[in-house]
C-alpha positions as CSV (number, residue, x, y, z in Angstrom):
1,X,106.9,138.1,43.9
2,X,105.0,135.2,43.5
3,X,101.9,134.2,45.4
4,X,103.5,131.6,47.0
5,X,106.8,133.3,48.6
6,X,104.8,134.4,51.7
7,X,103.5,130.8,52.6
8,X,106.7,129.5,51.9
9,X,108.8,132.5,54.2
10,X,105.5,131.9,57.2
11,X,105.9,128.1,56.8
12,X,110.2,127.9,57.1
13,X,110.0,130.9,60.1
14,X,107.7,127.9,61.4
15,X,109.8,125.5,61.2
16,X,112.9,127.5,62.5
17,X,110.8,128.4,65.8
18,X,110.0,124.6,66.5
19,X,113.7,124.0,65.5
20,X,114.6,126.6,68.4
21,X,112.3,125.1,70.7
22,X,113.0,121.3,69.8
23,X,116.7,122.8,70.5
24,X,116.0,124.4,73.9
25,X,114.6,121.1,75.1
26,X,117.3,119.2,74.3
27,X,119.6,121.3,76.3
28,X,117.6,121.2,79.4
29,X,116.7,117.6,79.0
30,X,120.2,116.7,78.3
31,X,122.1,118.9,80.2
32,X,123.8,120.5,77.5
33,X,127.1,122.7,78.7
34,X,125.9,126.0,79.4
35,X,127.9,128.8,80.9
36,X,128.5,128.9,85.1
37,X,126.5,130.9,87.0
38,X,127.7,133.5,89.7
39,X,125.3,134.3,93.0
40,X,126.2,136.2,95.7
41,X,125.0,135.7,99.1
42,X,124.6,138.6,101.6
43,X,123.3,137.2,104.8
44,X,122.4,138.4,108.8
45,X,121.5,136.4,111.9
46,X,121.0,136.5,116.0
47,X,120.0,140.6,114.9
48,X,117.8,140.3,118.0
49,X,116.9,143.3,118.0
50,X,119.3,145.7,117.7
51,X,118.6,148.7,115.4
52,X,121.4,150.8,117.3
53,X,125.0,150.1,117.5
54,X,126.7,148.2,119.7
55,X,129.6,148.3,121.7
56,X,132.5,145.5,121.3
57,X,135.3,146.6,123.4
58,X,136.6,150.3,122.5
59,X,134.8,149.9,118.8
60,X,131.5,150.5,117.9
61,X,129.3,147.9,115.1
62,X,126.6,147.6,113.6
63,X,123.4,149.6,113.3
64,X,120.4,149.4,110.8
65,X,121.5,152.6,109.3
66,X,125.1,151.2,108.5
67,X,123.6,147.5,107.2
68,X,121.5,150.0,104.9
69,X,124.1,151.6,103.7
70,X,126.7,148.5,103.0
71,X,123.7,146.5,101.3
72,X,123.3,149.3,98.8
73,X,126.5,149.4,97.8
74,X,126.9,145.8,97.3
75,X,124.1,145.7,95.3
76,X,125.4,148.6,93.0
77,X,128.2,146.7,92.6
78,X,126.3,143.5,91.2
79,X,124.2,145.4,89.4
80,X,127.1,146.6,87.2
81,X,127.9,143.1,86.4
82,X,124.5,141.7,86.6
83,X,125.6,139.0,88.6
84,X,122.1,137.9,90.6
85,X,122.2,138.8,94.6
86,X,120.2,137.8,97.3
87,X,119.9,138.9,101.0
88,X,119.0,136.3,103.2
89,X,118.3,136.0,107.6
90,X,119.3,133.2,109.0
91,X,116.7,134.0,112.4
92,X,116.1,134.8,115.8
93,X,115.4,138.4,114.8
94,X,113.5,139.0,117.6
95,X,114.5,139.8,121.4
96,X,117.6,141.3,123.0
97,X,116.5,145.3,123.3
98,X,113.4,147.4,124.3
99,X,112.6,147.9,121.2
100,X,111.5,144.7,120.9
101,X,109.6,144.9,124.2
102,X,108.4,148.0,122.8
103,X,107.3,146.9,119.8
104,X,107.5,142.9,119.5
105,X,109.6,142.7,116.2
106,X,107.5,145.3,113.9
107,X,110.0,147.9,114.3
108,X,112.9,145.3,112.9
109,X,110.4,144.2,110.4
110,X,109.7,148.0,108.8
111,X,113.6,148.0,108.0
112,X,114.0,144.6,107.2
113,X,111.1,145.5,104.2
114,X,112.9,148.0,103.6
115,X,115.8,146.7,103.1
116,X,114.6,144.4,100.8
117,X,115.4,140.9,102.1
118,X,114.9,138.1,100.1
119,X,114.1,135.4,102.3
120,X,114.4,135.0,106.1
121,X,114.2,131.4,108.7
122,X,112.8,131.5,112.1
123,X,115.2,131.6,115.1
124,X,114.0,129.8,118.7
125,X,113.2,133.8,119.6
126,X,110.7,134.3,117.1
127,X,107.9,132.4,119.4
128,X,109.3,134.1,122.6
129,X,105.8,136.2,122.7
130,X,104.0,132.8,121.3
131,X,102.5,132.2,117.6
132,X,100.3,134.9,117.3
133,X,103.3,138.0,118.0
134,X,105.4,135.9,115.2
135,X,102.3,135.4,112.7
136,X,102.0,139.3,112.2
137,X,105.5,139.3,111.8
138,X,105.2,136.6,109.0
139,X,102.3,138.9,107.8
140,X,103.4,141.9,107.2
141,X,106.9,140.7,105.9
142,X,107.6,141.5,102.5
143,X,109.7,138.4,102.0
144,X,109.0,134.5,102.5
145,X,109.9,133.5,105.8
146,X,110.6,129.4,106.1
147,X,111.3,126.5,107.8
148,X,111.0,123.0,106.6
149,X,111.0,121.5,110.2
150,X,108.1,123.1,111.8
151,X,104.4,121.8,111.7
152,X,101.4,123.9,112.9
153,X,97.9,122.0,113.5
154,X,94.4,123.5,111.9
155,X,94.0,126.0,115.0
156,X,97.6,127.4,114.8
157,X,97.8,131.4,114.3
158,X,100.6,129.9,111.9
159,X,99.1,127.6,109.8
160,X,99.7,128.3,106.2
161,X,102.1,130.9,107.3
162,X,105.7,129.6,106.9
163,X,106.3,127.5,103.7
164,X,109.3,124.6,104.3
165,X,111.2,125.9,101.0
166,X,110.8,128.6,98.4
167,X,112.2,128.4,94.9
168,X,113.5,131.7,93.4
169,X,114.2,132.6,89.8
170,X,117.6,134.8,88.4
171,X,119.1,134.8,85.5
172,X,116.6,131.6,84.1
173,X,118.1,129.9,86.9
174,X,116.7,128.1,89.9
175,X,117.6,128.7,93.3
176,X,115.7,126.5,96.3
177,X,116.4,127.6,100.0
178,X,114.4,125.8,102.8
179,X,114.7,126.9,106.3
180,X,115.3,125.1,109.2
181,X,115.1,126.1,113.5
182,X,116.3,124.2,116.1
183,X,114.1,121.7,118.2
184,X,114.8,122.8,121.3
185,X,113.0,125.8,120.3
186,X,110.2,123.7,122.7
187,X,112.4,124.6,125.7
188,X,114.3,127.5,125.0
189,X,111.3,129.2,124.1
190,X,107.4,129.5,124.5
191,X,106.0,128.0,121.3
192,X,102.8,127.2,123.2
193,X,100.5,124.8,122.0
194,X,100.1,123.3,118.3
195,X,103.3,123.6,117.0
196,X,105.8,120.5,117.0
197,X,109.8,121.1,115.7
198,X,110.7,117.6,113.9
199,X,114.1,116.9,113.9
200,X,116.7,118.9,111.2
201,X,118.7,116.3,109.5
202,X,115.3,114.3,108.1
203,X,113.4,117.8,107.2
204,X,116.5,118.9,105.2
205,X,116.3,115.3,103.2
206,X,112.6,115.7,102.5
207,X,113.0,119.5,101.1
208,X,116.1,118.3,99.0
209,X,113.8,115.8,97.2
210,X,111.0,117.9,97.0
211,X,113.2,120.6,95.5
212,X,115.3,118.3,93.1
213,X,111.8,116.9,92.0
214,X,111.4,120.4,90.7
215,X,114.5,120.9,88.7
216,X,116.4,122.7,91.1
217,X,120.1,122.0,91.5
218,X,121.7,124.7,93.4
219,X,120.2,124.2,96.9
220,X,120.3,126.4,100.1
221,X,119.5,125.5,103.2
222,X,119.4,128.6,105.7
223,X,119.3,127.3,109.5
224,X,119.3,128.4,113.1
225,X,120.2,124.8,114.4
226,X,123.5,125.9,115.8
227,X,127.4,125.9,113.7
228,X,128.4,122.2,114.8
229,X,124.7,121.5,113.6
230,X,125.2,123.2,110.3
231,X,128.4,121.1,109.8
232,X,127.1,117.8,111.0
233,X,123.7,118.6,108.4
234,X,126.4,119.6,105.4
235,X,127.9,115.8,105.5
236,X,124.8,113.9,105.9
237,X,122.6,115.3,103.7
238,X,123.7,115.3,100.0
239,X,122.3,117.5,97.4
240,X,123.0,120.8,99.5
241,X,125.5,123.2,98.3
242,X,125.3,126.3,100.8
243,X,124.5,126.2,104.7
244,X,123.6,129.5,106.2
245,X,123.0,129.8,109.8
246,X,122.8,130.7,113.5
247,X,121.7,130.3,116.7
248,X,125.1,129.5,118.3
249,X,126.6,133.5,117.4
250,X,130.1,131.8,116.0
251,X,132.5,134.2,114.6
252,X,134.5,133.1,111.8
253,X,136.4,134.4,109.1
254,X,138.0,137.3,110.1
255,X,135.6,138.0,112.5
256,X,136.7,139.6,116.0
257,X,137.3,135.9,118.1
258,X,137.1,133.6,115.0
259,X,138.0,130.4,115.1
260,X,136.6,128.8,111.8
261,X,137.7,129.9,108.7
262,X,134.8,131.8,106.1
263,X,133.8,129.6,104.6
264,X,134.2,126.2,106.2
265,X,134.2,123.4,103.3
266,X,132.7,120.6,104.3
267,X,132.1,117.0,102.1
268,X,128.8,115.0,101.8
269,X,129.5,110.9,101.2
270,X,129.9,111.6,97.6
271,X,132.1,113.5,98.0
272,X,130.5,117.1,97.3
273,X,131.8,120.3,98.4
274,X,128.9,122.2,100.8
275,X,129.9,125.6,102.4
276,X,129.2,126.5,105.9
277,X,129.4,130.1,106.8
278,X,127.5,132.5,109.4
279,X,127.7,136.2,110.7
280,X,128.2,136.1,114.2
281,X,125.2,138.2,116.0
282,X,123.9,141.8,116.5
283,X,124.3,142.7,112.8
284,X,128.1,143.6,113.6
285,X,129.2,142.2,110.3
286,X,127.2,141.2,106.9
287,X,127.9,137.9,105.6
288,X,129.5,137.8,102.1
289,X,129.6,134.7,99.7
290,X,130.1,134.8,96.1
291,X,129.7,131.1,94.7
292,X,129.8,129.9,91.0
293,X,128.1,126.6,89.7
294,X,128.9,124.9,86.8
295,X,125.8,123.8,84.6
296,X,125.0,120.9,86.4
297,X,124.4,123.1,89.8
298,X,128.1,122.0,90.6
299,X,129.8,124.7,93.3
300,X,133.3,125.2,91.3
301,X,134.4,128.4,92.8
302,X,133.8,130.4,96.0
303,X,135.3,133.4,97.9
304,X,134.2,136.0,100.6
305,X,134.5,137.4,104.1
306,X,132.2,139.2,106.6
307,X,132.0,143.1,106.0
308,X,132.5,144.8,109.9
309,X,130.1,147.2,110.5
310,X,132.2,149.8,112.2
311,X,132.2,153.6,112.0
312,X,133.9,153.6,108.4
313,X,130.8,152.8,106.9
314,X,128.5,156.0,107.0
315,X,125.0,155.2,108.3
316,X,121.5,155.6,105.5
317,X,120.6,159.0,106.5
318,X,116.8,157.9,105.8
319,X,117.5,154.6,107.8
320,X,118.6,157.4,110.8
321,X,115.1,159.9,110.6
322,X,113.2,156.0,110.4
323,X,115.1,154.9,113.7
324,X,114.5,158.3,115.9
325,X,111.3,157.9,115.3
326,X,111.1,154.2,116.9
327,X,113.5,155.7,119.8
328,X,110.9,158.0,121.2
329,X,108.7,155.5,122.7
330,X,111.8,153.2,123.9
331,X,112.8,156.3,126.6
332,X,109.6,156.5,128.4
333,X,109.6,153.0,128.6
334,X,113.1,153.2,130.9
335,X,111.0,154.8,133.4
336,X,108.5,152.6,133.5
337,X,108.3,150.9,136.9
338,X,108.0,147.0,136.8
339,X,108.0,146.2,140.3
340,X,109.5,147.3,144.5
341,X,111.6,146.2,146.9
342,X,111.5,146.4,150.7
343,X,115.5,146.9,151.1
344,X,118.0,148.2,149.2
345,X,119.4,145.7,146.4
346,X,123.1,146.1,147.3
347,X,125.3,146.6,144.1
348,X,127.8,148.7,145.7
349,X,131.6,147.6,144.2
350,X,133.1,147.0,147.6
351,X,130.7,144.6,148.6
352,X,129.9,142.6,145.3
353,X,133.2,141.9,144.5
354,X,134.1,140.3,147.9
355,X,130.8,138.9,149.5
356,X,127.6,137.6,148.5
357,X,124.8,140.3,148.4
358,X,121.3,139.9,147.8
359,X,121.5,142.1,144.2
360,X,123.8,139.4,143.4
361,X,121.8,136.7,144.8
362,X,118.8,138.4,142.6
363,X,120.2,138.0,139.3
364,X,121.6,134.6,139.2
365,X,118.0,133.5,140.3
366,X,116.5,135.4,138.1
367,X,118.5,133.9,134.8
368,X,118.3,130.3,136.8
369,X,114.9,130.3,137.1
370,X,114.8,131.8,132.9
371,X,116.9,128.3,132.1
372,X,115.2,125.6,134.6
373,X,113.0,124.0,131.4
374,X,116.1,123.2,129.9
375,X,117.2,121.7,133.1
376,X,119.7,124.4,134.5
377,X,120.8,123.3,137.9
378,X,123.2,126.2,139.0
379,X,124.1,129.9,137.8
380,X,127.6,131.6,138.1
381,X,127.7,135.3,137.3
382,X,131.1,138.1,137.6
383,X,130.7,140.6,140.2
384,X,131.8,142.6,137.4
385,X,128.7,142.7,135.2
386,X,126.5,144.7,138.6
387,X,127.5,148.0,138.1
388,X,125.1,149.5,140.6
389,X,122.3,149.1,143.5
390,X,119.2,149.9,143.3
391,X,117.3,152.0,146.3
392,X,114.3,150.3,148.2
393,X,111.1,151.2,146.6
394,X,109.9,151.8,143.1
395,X,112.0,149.7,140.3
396,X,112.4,150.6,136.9
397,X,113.6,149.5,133.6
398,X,116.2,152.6,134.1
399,X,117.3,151.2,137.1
400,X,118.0,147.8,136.3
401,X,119.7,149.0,132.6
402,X,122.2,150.7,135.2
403,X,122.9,147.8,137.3
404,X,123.5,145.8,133.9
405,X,124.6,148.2,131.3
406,X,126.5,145.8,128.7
407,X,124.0,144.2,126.7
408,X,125.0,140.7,127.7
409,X,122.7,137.6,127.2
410,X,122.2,134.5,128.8
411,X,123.9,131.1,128.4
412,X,123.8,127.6,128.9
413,X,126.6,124.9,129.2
414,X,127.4,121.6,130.7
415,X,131.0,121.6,133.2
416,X,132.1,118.6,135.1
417,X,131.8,119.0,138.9
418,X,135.5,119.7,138.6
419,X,134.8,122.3,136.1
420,X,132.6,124.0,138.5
421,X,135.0,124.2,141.5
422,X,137.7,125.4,138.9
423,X,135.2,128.3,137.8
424,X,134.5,129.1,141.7
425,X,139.2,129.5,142.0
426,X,139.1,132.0,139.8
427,X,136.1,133.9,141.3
428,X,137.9,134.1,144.1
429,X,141.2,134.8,142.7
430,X,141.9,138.1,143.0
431,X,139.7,139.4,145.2
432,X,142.4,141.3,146.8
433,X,142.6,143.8,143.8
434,X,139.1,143.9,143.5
435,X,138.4,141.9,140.3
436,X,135.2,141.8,138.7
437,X,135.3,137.9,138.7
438,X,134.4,137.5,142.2
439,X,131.1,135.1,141.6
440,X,127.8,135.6,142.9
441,X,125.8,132.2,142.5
442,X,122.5,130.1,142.4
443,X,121.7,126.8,142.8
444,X,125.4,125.8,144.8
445,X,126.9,127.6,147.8
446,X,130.4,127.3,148.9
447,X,133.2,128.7,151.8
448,X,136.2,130.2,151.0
449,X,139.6,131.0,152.5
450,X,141.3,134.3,151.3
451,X,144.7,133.3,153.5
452,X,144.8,130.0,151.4
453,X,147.0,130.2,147.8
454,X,145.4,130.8,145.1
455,X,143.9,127.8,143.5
456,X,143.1,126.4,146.5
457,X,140.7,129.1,148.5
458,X,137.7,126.8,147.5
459,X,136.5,124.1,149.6
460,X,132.8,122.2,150.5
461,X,131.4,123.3,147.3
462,X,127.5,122.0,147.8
463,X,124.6,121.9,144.9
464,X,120.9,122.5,145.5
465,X,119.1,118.8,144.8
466,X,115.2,119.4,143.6
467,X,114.4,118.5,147.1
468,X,116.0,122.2,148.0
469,X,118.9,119.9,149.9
470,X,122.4,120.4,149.4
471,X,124.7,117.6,148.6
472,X,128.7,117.9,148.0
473,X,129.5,118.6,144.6
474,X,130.4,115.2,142.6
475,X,133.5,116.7,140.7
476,X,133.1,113.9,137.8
477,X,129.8,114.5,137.8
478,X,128.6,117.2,134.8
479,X,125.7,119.7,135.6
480,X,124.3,122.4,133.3
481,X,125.4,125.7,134.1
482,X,123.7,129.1,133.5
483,X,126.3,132.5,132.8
484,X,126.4,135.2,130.9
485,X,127.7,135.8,127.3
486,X,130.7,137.8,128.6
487,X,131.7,135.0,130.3
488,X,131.0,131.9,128.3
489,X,133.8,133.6,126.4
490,X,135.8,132.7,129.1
491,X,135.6,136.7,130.2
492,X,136.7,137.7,133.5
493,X,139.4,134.8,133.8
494,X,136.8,132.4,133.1
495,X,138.5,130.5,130.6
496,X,137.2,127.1,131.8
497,X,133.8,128.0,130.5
498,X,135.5,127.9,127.0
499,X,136.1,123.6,127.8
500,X,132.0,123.5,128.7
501,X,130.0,121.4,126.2
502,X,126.7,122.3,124.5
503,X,127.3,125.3,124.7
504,X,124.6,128.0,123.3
505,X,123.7,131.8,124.1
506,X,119.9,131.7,124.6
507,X,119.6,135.5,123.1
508,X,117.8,136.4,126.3
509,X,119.2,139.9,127.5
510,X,120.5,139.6,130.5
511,X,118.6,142.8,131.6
512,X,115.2,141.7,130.3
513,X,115.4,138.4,132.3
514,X,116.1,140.3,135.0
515,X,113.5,143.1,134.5
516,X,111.0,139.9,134.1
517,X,112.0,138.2,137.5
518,X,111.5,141.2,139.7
519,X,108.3,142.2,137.8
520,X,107.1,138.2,139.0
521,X,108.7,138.4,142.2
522,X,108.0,141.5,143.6
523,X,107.5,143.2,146.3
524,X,110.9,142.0,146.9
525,X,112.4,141.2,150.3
526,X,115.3,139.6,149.6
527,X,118.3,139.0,152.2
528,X,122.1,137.3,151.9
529,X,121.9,133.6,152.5
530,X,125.3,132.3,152.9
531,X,125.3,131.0,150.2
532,X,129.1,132.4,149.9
533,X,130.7,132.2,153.1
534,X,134.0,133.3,153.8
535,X,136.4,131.0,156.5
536,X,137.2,133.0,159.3
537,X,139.9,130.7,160.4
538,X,142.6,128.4,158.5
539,X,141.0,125.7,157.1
540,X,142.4,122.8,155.2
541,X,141.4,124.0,151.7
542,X,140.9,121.1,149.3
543,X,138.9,121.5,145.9
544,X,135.8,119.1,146.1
């Protein structure tokens, strides 16, 4: 071999590496056709707290344990085809059991580690304990937590905390997801001070150039703004592929009460397909998107559906020995006493579903007064939901879990004045069977006629003005109305709450609003006001 073989072999290896690099420039700079790329998206939202199971009719979902378990097999399944997986929140962790009054989200946050989440928004609940309960959240989560409309001043507990977008890597390929959170986060929570939510639709524009400047062209943006939000962002802002939200707990897909399909395909001006798609609430069901983009970050294929989270899914033993250990705690807190009353708060059946009583009276005050900064103006509860009184005396969480054992939250809607005197005929309906939709109110009284036909027992419906007067309902007129999840449903024959508009379930537990009020209000003395007064004699029944 000569001497000069080796300079020769060094110098063309040389020249092939710079080839291969010249070569992998050109293909990025000039998008040359490289093969799709799979991603599947697992996704939560509205958990609010709810490490145990719940109860949806006679079937039982959810459960850390079970989401453990169902995660883990997913991503066995990817891992075989080494098709990239990420597991994403789309908010409002926080609120809706004692565990979270128990332990203000660091219980949820020690499984959601755990479980290895990839990359979580904040809901309206996050700040219901102010900034400083969400910034140890945000700091001891093992994930990035985002949200490109929020802005925190200098003295914020959050500043520096919660990025607007992260970019993650798989497979050499980029994948940006920027967060967004309602704005009326300002009323529907207690942000406090220093904060500001900007609105959605510009945020989302400004993250999809900031993210495009960095090369990225397969864009998520993972919301709690609300579904109709979600659509309305996917149209106007171009450059998103994927929406991924909550806030509003929409079923879809083949999701118990679905009305959208999984997932909805919507179109940006160009004509662009973006998918919509969200999980409902409670961690019932995981989310479950596989997409494929072309090289160009293109979508050109997608399929999924929701996984229920029922008792075919066997529950992470090591997730179950985790959770008892958090449950200890949460049962001396049911005895804990939060306030007293001088009389008995009467729940008894015969009397709540037939008359106004002063139990009655104390819950729809209780989630009235929860509402009134986002300018609720009456309440309208079932009968059915009070399940027991409570003695005079001592009050505890016990006691008021009894009266309201069904986990519902609280809503908001706006009804027509018609609307309203609609809702109050079929409190009344069947009263004679003793139906759990007799109404037991705030902020309106009315009288009623149990002789009259039904449909007509309702008459000289009045609303509270802000000068504590009452004036006649104005049935064109709209108010905002606060209920219960059950029956924004249209539960309970309610079905006219299904017509309100701007509708949204706050997340606040119906029991914890109520535990709240009585813990503000008490010693209690509270009496029946006629507020629901029953005709004694025939009178000529016309709806207002």
């Amino acid at each position: 071999m000569t001497p000069m073989l080796p300079k020769l072999r060094f110098r063309l290896l040389l020249v092939l590496f710079f080839l291969g690099l010249l070569l992998m420039l050109l293909r990025s700079a000039f998008d040359i056709e490289q093969p799709n790329f799979a991603l599947r998206l697992l996704h939560t939202n509205d958990h609010h707290a709810h490490l145990e199971p719940a109860k949806v009719g006679d079937r039982e979902f959810g459960g850390i344990a079970r989401r453990s378990t169902l995660v883990e097999q997913l991503r066995a399944e990817n891992k075989a085809s080494r098709e990239p997986l990420l597991l994403l929140s789309a908010g409002d962790i926080f609120q809706g059991t004692l565990f979270f009054n128990q332990y203000l989200g660091l219980a949820d946050l020690d499984f959601y580690n755990a479980l290895d989440y990839n990359v979580a928004t904040i809901g309206n609940h996050e700040f219901d304990k102010g900034q400083k309960v969400l910034a140890d959240f945000v700091k001891g989560a093992e994930f990035p937590i985002i949200c490109a409309n929020l802005q925190t001043v200098a003295t914020s507990p959050l500043k520096g905390l919660i990025k607007p977008w992260v970019i993650l890597t798989m497979n050499r390929q980029k994948i940006g997801i920027f967060g967004l959170v309602t704005p009326e986060t300002a009323i529907l929570s207690n942000p406090g001070d220093g904060v500001t939510f900007t609105d959605p639709i510009a945020a989302a524009q400004t993250a999809v150039k900031d993210l495009t400047a960095q090369r990225v062209n397969k864009i998520i943006a993972l919301t709690h703004i609300g579904f109709p939000q979600d659509l309305q962002l996917a149209r106007q802002v171009p450059g998103i592929d994927v929406v991924i939200g909550g806030h509003t707990h929409t079923p879809v897909g083949n999701i118990i009460g679905a009305k959208n399909p999984y997932p909805v395909v919507e179109k940006t001006p160009d004509g662009s397909p973006v998918l919509v798609v969200t999980d409902w609430e409670w961690g019932k069901y995981l989310g479950d998107l596989d997409v494929t983009f072309n090289s160009k970050g293109q979508l050109v294929s997608w399929t999924g559906e929701p996984h229920a989270l029922d008792a075919q899914i066997q529950p992470d033993a090591a997730f179950i020995t985790k959770l008892e250990k958090y449950q200890k705690p949460i049962q001396a807190l049911r005895q804990k006493v939060i306030g007293s009353s001088t009389v008995m708060l009467n729940g008894e059946r015969a009397d709540v579903r037939t008359s106004e009583t002063n139990l009655g009276n104390l819950i729809a005050d209780a989630i009235l007064a929860k509402t009134s900064p986002d300018k609720t103006q009456i309440a309208i509860i079932n009968s059915g939901g009070i399940r027991a009184s409570i003695p005079k005396g001592e009050v505890t969480v016990s006691e008021v879990l009894e009266v309201l054992p069904f986990g519902n939250t609280i809503s908001r809607l706006d009804l027509t004045g018609g609307q309203i005197a609609q809702a109050l005929e079929n409190g009344v309906s069947n009263i004679s069977e003793g139906g759990g939709s007799f109404p037991q109110v705030s902020g309106l009284r009315f009288i009623w006629q149990e002789s009259a036909p039904v449909g007509k027992r309702v008459t000289d419906i009045q609303v509270r003005a802000q000068d504590s007067s009452y004036k006649p309902i104005n049935s064109s007129a709209t108010y905002r109305v606060v209920t219960n999840s059950f029956l924004l449903n249209g539960g309970d024959g309610y079905s006219i709450f299904t017509q309100g508009k701007d509708k949204i379930d706050t997340g606040f537990l119906q029991s914890d609003v109520v535990i709240e009020y009585i813990a503000a209000k008490s010693p209690l003395n509270l009496q029946v006001e006629g507020r629901i007064q029953q005709a004694k004699e025939p009178i000529d029944a016309k709806s207002s």
